[in-house]
PAPA-491726 format. One record per residue (C-alpha): residue number from 1; chain; x, y, z. Coordinates in pm, 1 decimal. Each point is the difference from the previous one (the first is absolute). Layout:
# PAPA-491726
+-----+--------+----------+----------+----------+
: num : chaine :        x :        y :        z :
+-----+--------+----------+----------+----------+
: NUM :      A :        X :        Y :        Z :
...
+-----+--------+----------+----------+----------+
//
This chain:
# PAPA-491726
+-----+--------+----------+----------+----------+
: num : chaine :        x :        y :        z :
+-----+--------+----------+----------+----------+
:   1 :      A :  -3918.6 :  -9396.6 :   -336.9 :
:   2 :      A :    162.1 :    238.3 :    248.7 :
:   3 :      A :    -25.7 :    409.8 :     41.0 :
:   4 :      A :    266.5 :    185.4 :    -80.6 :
:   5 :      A :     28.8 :    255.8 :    249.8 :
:   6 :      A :     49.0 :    326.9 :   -114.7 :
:   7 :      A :    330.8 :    199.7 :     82.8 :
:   8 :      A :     31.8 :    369.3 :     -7.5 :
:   9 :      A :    266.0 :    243.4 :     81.6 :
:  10 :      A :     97.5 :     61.9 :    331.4 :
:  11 :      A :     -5.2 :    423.5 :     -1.3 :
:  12 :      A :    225.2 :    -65.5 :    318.3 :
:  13 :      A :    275.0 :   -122.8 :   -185.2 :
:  14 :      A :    101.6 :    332.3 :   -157.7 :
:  15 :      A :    317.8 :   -114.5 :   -158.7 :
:  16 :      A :   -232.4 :   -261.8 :   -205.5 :
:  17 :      A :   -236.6 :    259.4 :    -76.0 :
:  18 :      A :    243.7 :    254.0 :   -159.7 :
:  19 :      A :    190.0 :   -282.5 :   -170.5 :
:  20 :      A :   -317.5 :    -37.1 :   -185.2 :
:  21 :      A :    -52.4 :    343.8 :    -89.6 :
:  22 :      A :    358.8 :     -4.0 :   -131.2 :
:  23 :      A :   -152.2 :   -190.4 :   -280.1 :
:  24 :      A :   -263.8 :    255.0 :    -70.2 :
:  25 :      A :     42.7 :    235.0 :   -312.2 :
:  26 :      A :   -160.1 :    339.4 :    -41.1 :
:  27 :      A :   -106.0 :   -149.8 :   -344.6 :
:  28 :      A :   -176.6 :   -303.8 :    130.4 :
:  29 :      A :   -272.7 :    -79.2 :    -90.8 :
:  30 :      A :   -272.2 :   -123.0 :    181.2 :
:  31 :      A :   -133.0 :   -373.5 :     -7.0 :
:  32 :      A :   -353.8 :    104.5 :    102.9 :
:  33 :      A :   -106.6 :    375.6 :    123.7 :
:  34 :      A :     76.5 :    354.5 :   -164.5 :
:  35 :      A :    221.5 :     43.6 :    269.6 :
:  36 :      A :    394.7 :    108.9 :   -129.6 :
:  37 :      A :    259.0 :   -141.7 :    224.5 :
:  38 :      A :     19.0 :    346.5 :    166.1 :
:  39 :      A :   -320.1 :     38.9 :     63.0 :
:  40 :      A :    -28.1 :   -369.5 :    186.7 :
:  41 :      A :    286.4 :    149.0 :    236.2 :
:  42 :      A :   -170.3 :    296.2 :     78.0 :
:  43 :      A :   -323.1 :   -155.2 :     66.1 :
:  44 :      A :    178.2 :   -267.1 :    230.3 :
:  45 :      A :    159.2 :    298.9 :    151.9 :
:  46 :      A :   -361.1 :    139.2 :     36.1 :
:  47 :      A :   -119.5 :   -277.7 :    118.2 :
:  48 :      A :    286.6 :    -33.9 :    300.1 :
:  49 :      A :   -100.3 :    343.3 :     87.3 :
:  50 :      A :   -350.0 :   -127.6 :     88.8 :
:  51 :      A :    121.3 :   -234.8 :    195.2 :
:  52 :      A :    229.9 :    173.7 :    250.7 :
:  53 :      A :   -251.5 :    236.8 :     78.6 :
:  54 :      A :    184.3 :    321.3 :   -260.1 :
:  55 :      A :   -308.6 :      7.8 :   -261.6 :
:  56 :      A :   -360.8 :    -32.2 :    192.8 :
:  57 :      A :   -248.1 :   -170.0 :   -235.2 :
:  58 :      A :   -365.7 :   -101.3 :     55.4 :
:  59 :      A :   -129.0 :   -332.9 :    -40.8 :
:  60 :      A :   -203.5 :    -11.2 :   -303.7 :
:  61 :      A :   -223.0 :   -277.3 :     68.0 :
:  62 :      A :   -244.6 :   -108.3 :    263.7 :
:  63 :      A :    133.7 :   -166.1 :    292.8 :
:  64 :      A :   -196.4 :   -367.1 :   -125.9 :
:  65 :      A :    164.6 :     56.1 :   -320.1 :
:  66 :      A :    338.8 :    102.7 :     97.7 :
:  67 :      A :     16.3 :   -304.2 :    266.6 :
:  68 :      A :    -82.7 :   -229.9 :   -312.4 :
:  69 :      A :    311.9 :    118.4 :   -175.9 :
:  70 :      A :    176.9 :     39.4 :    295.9 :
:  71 :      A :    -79.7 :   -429.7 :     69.5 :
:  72 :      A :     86.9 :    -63.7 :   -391.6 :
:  73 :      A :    297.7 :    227.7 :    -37.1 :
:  74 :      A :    162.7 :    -49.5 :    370.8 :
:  75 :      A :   -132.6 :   -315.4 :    167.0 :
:  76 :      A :     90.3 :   -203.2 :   -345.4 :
:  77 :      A :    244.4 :   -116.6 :   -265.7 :
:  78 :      A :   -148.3 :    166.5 :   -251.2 :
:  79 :      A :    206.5 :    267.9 :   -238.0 :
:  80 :      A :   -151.7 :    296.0 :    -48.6 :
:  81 :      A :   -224.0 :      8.6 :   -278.7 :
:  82 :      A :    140.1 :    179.0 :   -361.4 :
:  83 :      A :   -239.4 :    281.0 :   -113.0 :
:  84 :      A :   -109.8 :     81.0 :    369.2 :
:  85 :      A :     -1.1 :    373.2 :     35.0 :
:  86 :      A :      9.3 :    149.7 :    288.1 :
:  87 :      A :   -254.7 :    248.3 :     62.3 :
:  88 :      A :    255.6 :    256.0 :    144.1 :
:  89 :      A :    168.0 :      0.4 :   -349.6 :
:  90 :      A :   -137.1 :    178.2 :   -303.9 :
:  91 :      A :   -182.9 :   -226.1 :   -264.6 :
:  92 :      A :    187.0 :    -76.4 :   -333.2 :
:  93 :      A :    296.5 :    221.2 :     59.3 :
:  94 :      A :    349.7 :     36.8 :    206.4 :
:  95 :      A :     31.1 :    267.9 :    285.0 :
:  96 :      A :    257.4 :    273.3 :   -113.8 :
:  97 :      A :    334.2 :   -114.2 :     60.7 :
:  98 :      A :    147.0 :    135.8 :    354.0 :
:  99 :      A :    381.8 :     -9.0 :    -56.6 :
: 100 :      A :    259.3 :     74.1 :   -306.6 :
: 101 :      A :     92.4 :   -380.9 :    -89.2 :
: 102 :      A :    -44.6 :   -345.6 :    105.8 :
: 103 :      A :    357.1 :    -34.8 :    159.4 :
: 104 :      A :   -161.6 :    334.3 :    281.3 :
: 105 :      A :   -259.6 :   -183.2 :     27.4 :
: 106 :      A :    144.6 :   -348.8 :     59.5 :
: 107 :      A :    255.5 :    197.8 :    255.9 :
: 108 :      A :   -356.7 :    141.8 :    154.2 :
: 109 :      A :   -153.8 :   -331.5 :     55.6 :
: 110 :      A :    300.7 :   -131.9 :    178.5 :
: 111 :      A :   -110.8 :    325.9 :    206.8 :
: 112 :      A :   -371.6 :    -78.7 :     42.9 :
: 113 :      A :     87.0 :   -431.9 :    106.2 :
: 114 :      A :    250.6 :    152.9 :    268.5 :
: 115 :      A :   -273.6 :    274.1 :    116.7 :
: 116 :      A :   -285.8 :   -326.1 :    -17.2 :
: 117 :      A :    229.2 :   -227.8 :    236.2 :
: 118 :      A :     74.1 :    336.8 :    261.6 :
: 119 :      A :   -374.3 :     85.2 :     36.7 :
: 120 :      A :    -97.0 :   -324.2 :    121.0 :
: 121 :      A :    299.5 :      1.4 :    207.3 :
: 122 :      A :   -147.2 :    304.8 :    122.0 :
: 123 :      A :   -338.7 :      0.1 :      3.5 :
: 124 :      A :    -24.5 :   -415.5 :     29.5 :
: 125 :      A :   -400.2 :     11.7 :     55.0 :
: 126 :      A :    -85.8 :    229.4 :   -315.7 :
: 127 :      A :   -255.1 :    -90.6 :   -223.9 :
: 128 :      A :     31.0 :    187.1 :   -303.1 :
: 129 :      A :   -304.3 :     44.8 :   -216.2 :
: 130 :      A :     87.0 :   -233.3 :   -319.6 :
: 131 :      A :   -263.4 :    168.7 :   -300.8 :
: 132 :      A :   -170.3 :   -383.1 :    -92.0 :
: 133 :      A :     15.7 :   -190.7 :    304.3 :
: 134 :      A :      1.9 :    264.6 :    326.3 :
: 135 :      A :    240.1 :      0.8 :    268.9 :
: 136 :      A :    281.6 :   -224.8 :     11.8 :
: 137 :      A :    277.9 :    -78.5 :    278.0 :
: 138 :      A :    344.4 :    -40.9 :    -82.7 :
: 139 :      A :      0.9 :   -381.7 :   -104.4 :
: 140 :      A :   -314.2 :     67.0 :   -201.7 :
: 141 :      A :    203.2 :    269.3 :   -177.3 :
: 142 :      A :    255.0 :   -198.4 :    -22.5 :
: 143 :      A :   -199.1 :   -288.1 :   -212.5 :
: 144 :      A :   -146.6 :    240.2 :   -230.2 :
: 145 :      A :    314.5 :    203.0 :    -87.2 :
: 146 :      A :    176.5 :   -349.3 :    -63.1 :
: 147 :      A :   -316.5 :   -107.9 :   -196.0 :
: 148 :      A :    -38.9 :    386.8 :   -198.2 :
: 149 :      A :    394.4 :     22.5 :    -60.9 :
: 150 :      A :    -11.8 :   -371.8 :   -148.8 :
: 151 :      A :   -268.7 :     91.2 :   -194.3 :
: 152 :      A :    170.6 :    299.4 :   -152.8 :
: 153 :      A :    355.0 :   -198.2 :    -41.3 :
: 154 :      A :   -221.9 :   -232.9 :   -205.0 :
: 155 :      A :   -142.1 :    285.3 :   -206.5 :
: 156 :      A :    372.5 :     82.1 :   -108.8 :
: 157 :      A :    145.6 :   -332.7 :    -25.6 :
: 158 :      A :    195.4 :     79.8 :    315.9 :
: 159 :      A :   -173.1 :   -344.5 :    140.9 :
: 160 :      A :   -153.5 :   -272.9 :   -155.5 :
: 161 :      A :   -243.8 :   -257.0 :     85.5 :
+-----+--------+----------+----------+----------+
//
């Protein structure tokens, strides 16, 4: 029998991303998660924000631990895991919502992908603290956000298996 290999979206192919998120209604609802389609943006958005160095976060975990997820969530096919929380995030509810509708905050992750590819431009040797797994480089970053935005696509439909 053979693998299938798993495929997940390419974050740098913005024009595939927001053709996607075209398809995603304010009313959606989610597949798994108590996330509403605006609050999946704006925690990809958050998430971005991480990653180029805007938001500083601490790693939540001990460095043995955080290498362990780093090997399982970087360094392997696997999808991320459905009910993981991350620690940075409250338990059992959303974060307030941070702009007025889903189409601001669609327009603001176009923002926050654009601000992600010019800080590594930048600052090409950054490792920004990621909350679960410690500092990543840009490729690393680049793996998870393609593995965390396929994840959330999947949550809405947006992707399927």
């Amino acid at each position: 029998m053979e693998d299938k290999l798993k495929i997940f979206l390419d974050i740098t192919d913005h024009v595939k991303v927001f053709e996607l998120l075209q398809k995603l209604n304010s009313t959606d609802k989610p597949i798994f998660g108590i996330m509403t389609p605006q609050h999946m943006v704006e925690h990809l958005i958050f998430t971005l924000q991480i990653s180029n160095g805007e938001k500083e976060i601490e790693l939540y975990y001990n460095q043995e631990k955080a290498d362990k997820f780093k090997r399982i969530t970087i360094y392997s096919d696997r999808e991320l895991v459905r009910g993981f929380k991350s620690p940075a995030l409250p338990k059992d509810e959303v974060l307030p919502l941070a702009f007025q509708n889903l189409e601001i905050a669609i327009n603001n992750l176009k923002t926050e992908l654009i601000k992600f590819d010019s800080y590594f431009k930048i600052n090409q040797n950054s490792k920004p603290i990621n909350p679960v797994m410690g500092e990543l480089n840009f490729k690393e970053w680049i793996i998870f956000h393609n593995k965390h935005f396929t994840h959330h696509f999947k949550q809405f439909n947006l992707l399927r298996n």
